[in-house]
C-alpha positions as CSV (number, residue, x, y, z in Angstrom):
1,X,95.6,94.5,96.3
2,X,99.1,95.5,94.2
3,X,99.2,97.5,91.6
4,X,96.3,100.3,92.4
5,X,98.2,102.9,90.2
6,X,98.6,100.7,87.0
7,X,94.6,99.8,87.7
8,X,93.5,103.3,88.3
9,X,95.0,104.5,85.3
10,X,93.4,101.3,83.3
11,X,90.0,102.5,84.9
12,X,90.2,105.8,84.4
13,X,90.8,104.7,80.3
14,X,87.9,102.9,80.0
15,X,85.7,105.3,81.8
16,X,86.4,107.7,79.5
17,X,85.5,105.3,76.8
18,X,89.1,104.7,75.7
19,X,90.8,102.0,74.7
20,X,94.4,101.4,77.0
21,X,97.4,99.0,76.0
22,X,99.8,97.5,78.9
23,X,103.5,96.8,78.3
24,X,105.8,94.8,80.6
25,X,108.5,92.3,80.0
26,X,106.9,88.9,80.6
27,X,106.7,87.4,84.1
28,X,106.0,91.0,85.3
29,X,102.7,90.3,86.0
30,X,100.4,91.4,83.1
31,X,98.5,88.2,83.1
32,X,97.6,88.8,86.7
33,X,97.4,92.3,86.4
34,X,94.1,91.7,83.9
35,X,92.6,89.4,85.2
36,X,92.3,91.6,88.6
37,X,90.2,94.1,86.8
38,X,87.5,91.2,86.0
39,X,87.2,90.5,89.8
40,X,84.1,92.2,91.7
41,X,86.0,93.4,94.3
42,X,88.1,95.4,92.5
43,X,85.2,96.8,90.3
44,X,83.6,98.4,93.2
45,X,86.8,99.5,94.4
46,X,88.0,101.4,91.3
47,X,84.7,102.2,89.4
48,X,82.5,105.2,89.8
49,X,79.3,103.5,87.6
50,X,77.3,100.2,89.3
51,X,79.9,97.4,88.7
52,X,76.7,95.8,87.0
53,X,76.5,98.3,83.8
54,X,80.3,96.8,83.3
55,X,81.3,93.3,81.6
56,X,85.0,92.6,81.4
57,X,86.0,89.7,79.9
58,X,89.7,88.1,79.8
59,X,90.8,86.8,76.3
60,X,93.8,84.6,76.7
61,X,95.1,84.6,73.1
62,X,97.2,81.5,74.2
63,X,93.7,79.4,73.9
64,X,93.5,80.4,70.2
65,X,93.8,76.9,68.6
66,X,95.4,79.0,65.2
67,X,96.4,82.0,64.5
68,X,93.5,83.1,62.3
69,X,90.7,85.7,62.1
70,X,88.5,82.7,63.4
71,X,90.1,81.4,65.7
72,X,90.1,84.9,68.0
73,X,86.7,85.6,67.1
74,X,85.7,81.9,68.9
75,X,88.1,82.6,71.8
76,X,86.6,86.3,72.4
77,X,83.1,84.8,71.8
78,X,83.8,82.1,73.8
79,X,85.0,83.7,77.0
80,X,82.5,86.5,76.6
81,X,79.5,83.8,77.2
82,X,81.6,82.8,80.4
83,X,82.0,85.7,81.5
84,X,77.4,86.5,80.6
85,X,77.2,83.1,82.4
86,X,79.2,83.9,85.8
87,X,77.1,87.1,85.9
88,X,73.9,85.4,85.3
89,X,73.0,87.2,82.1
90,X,69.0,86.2,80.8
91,X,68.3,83.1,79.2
92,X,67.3,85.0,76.2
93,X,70.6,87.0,75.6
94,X,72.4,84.0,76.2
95,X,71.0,82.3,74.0
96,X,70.7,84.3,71.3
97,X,74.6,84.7,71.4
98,X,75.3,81.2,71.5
99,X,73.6,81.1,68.3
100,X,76.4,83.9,67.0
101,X,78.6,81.8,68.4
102,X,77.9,78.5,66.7
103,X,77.3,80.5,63.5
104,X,81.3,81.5,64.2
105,X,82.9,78.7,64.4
106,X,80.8,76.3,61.6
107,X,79.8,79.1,59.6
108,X,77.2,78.2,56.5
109,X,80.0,80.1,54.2
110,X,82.8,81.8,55.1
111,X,81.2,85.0,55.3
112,X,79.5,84.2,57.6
113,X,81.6,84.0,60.5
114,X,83.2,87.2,60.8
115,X,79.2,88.6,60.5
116,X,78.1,86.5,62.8
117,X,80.6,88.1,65.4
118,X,80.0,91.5,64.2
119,X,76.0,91.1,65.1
120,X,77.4,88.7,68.5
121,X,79.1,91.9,69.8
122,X,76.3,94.1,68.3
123,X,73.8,92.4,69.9
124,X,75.8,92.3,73.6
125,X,76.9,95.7,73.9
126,X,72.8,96.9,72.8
127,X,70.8,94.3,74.7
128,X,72.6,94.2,77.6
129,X,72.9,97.2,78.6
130,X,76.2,96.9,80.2
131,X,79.5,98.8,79.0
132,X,82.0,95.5,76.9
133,X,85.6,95.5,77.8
134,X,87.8,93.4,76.0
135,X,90.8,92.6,77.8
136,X,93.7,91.0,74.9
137,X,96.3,89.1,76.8
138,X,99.1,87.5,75.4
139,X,98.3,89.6,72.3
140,X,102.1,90.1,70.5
141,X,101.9,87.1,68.3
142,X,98.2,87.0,67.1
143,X,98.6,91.0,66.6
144,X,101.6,90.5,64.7
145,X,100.6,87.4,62.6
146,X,96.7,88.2,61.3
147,X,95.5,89.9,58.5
148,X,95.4,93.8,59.4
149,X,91.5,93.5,58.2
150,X,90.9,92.0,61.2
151,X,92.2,95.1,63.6
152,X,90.6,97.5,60.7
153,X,87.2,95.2,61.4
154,X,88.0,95.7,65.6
155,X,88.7,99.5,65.0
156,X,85.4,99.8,63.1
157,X,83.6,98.0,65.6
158,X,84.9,100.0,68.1
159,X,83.9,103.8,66.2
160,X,80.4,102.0,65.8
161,X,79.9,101.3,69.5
162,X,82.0,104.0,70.6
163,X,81.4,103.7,74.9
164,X,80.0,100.4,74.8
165,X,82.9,98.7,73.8
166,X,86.5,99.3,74.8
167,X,89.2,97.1,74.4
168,X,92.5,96.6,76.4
169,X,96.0,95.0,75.2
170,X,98.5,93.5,77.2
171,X,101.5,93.1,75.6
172,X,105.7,93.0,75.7
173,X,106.6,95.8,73.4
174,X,105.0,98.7,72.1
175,X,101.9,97.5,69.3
176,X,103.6,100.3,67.0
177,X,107.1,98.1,67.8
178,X,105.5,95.0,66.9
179,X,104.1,95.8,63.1
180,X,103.6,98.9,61.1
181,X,101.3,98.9,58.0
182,X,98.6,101.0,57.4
183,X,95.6,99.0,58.9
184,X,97.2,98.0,62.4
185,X,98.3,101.9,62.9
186,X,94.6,102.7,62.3
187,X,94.2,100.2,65.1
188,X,97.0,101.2,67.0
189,X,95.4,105.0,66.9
190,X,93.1,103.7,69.1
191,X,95.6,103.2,72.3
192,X,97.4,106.7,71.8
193,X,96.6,108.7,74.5
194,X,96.4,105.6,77.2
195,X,100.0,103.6,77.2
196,X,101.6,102.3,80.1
197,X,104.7,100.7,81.0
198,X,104.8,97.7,83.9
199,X,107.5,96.7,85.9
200,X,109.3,95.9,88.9
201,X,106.8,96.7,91.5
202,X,107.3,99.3,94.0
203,X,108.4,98.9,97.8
204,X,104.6,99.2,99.1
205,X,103.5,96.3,97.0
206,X,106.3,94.5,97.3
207,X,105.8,94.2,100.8
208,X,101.8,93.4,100.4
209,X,103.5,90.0,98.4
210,X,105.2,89.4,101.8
211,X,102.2,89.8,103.5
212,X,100.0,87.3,101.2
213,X,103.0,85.2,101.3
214,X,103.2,84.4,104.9
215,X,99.1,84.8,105.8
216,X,98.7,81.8,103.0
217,X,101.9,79.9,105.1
218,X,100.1,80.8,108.2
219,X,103.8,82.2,109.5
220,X,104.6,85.4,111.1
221,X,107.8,87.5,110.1
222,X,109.8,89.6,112.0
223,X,109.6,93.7,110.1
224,X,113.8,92.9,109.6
225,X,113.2,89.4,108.2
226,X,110.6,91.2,105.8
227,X,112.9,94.1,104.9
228,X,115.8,91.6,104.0
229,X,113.6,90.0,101.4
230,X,112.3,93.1,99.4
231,X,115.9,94.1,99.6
232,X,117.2,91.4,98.2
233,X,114.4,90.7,95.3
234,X,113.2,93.8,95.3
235,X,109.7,93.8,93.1
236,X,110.2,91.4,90.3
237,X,107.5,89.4,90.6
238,X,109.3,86.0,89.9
239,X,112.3,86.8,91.7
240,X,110.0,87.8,95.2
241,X,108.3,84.5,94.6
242,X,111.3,82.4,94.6
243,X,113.0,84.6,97.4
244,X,110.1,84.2,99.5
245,X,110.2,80.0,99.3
246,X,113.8,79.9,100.3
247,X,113.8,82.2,102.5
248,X,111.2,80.5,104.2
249,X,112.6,76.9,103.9
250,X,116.5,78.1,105.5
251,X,116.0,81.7,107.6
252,X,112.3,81.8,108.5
253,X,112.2,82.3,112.1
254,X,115.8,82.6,113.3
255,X,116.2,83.6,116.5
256,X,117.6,86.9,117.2
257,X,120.8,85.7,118.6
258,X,121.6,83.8,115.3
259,X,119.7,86.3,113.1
260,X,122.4,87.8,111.1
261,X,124.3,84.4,110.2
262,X,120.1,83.0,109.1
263,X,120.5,86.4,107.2
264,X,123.6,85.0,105.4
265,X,122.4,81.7,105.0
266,X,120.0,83.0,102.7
267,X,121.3,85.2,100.8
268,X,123.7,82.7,99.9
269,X,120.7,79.9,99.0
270,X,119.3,82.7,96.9
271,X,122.4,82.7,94.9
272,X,122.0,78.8,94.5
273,X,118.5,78.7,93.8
274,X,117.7,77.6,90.3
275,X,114.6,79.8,89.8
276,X,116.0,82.8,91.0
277,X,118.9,82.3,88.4
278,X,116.0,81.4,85.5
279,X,114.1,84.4,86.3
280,X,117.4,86.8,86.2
281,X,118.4,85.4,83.3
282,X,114.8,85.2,81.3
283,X,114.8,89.1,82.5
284,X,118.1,89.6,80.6
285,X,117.6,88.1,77.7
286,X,114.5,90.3,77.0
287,X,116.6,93.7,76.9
288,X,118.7,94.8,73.9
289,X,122.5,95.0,73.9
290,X,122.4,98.8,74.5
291,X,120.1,98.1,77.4
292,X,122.3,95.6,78.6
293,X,124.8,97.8,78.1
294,X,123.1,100.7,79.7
295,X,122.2,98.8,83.0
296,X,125.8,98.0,83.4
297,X,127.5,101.2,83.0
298,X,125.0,102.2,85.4
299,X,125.0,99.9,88.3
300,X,129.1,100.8,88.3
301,X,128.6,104.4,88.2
302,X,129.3,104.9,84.5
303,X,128.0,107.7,82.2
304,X,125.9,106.0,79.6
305,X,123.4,106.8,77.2
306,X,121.0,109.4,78.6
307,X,118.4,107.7,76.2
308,X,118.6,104.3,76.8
309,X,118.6,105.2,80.5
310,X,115.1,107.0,80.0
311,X,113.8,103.8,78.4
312,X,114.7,101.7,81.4
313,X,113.2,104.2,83.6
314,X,109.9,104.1,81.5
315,X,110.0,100.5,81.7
316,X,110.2,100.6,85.6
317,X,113.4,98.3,85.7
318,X,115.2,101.5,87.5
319,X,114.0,103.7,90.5
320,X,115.0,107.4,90.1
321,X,117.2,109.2,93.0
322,X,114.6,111.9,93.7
323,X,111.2,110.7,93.7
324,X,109.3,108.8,96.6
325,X,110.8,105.6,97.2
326,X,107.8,103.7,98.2
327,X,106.2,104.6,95.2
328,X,108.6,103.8,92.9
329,X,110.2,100.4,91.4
330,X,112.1,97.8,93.9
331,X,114.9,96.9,92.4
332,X,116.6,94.1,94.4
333,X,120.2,93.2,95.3
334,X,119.9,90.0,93.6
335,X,118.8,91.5,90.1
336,X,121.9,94.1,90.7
337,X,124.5,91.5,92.0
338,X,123.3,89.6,88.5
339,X,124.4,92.6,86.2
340,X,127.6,93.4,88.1
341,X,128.5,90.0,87.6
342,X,127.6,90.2,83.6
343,X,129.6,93.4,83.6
344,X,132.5,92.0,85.3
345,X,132.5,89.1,81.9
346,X,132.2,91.8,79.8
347,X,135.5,94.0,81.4
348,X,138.4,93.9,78.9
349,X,140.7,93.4,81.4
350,X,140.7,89.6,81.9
351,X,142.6,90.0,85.3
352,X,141.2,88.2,88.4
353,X,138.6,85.4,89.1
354,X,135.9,84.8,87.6
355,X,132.9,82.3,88.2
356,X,130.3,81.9,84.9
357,X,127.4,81.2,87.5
358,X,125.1,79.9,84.3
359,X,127.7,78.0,82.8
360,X,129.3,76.5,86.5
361,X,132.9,77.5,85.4
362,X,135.6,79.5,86.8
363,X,138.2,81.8,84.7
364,X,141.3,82.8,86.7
365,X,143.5,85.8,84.4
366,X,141.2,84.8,81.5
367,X,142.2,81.3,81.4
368,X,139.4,78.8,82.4
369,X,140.9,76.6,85.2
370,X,140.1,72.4,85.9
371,X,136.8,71.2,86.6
372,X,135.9,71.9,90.3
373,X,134.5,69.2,93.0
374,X,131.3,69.6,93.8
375,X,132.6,71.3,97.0
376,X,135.2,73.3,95.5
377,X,132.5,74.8,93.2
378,X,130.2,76.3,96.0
379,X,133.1,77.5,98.2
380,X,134.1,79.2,94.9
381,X,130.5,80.8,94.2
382,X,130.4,81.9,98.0
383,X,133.2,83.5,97.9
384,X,132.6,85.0,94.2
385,X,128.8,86.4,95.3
386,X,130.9,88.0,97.9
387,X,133.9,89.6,96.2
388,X,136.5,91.5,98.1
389,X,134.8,90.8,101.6
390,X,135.2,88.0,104.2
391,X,133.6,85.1,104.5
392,X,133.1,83.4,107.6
393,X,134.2,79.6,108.7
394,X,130.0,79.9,109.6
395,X,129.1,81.0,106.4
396,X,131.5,78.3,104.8
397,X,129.8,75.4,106.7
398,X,126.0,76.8,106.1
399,X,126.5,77.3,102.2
400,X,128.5,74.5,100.8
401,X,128.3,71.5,103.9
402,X,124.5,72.8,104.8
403,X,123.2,74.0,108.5
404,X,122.6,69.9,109.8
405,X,126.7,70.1,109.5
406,X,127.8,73.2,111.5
407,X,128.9,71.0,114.5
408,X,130.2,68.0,112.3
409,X,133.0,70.1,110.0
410,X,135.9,71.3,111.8
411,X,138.5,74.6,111.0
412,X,141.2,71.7,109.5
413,X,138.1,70.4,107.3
414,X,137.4,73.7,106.2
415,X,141.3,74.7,105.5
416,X,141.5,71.6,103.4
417,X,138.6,72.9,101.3
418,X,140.1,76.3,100.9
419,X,143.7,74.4,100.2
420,X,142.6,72.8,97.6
421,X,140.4,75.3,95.7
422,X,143.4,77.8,96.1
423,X,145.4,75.3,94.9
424,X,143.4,75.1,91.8
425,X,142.7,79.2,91.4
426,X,146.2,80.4,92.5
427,X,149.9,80.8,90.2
428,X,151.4,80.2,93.1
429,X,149.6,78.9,96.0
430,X,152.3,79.6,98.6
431,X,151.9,83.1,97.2
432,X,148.3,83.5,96.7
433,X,147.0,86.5,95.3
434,X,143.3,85.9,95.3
435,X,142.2,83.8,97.5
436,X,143.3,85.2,100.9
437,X,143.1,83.8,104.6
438,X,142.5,87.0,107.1
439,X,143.6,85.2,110.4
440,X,140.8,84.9,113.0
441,X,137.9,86.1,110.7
442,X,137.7,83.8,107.9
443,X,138.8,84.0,104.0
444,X,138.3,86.8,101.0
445,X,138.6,86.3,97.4
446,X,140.0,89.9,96.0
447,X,139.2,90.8,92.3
């Protein structure tokens, strides 16, 4: 189980009979997050109460056909009698609210509908005797597109029914950052005192991922093979899933001996991997310029804005300095290499080499240089992912030839390559200047 702080706290909420809203950036998890809480297990876990006098029920908003009053009343309906149905609710509850239910969605007259879901929850939250906990997923664009009668219509329900019915949100931004007018804040009073920011998660989880990961592959990782991968995509959720499939399909297993160039080989393959560069970037897009802006001052050792800074923190996209570290976010090399390399594009010097990873072109002194070979290209994004150290002739082979070549390509192969590439990147290749050959040891491209 991941996550026990972010589900005590949601726990704690609804025991107290108050309503909690979740925040993360998407693909941090949220989804997963909520649908945890409906699980048994983790009922009997976190609740003090019978898990029985409880009846959490998951409301994907994405299943809303439209984005009407209607249409969320059916999809909470709906999922509720799934949820009465899994739990083997009596035939006479059940079908009194599937009556409710058909009355929603083909009303006699209009007004019916939203009555006949007033009376559906009503009826659950009096005759069952259990405690209702709407969990709202996906809930940005359906809270930010309705009429605000329907939140002043949830807000009343919820004053009627006061402990019986709770709801929870899961959303990207704050609800008071998504709309303001006077009947969503009445709505929005109701989350208050219980908001909570998801993100990266921390070291101890991260490393319960690992574990999951390689019980479900039925392998068995060595404690530094384990440590490499939370180092390197820390606890994003996307990036540790993409990390952990390469890493299994080009390091897993190494032996000792050859364990540090395996080590390389993947780091490298991490840099190539297509979903590891979709998940960085879908991460970066989400963040304002000053966050942007923030992030890179920051992973260079700039003073920034103490403000922004704070938000980040709150958002758990940065660890502090002071605090446990196994409590705290992960934040991965491969999530910090990505914003180095954005602050590098964003340097006003234009001085140096520089590869566009996203857009597979290289810059030399601000100038973009001729298309590169296939070849050429992933010598040139070795080297760049490793900027002012050396690269290895093993490391050359392994990343742009591949591991089934390391006895087939020579050193006068691999000095062609470099030739030509420098040929390409240099003024003056008889004088380079960037890409440099340390004799004995390998090659290093200096910013």
């Amino acid at each position: 189980m991941i996550r026990n702080q972010d589900i005590r706290f949601l726990f704690d909420a609804v025991s107290a009979a108050e309503c909690a809203s979740i925040m993360g950036l998407s693909n941090m998890g949220k989804s997963a997050l909520a649908r945890e809480l409906c699980t048994p297990a983790v009922q009997r876990a976190f609740l003090n109460e019978r898990s029985d006098d409880w009846l959490f029920v998951y409301v994907d908003c994405n299943l809303m056909p439209e984005r009407s009053e209607q249409a969320l009343h059916e999809v909470i309906l709906r999922t509720t009698l799934e949820a009465m149905r899994r739990s083997g609710a009596q035939d006479g509850v059940m079908a009194r609210l599937e009556k409710l239910y058909e009355q929603v969605i083909q009303p006699p007259t209009p007004l019916r509908s939203p009555l006949a879901f007033n009376d559906a929850i009503n009826f659950l939250c009096d005759e069952s005797n259990r405690r209702l906990v709407l969990l709202f997923d996906e809930f940005d664009d359906p809270f930010g597109k309705l009429d605000g009668r329907t939140f002043l219509n949830l807000r009343a329900m919820k004053d009627q029914l006061d402990a019986t019915l709770n709801y929870v949100t899961f959303t990207e931004q704050p609800l008071a950052d998504i709309r303001t007018d006077r009947e969503a804040t009445e709505f929005i009073e109701l989350f208050a005192l219980h908001a909570r920011w998801i993100g990266f998660l921390n070291h101890a989880d991260a490393r319960t991922v690992v574990d999951e990961f390689t019980a479900a592959n039925h392998v068995t990782w060595q404690a530094d093979e384990i440590d490499f991968v939370v180092a390197q995509a820390g606890g994003h959720p996307g990036l540790l899933q993409g990390a952990l499939a390469t890493f299994l399909r080009v390091a897993a297993g190494a032996p000792s001996s050859t364990r540090p160039q395996a080590l390389s080989v993947a780091r490298q393959s991490f840099d190539d991997d297509a979903m590891i560069r979709h998940e960085c970037q879908t991460l970066w897009a989400q963040l304002s310029a000053a966050e942007q802006a923030e992030l890179m001052a920051h992973v260079n050792g700039e003073a920034g804005d103490a403000a922004v800074l704070g938000q980040l923190y709150d958002k758990r996209l940065l660890a502090p300095d002071d605090e446990d570290a196994a409590n705290q976010p992960a934040v991965g090399q491969l999530w910090l290499t990505f914003i180095k390399r954005h602050a590098l594009t964003q340097q006003k010097s234009e001085r140096g080499v520089r590869v566009d990873v996203d857009a597979g072109e290289v810059y030399v002194d601000g100038r973009r240089i001729e298309q590169l070979t296939d070849l050429e290209y992933k010598l040139a994004l070795l080297l760049y992912g490793r900027l002012n150290k050396i690269v290895d002739k093993y490391a050359i082979v392994t990343h742009v030839w591949g591991e089934n070549y390391l006895d087939a390509v020579d050193d006068a192969r691999i000095e062609k390559l470099v030739s030509r590439l420098r040929a390409k990147l240099e003024p003056d290749a008889v004088e380079p200047k960037y890409l440099l050959t340390v004799r004995g040891r390998g090659y290093r491209l200096v910013s």
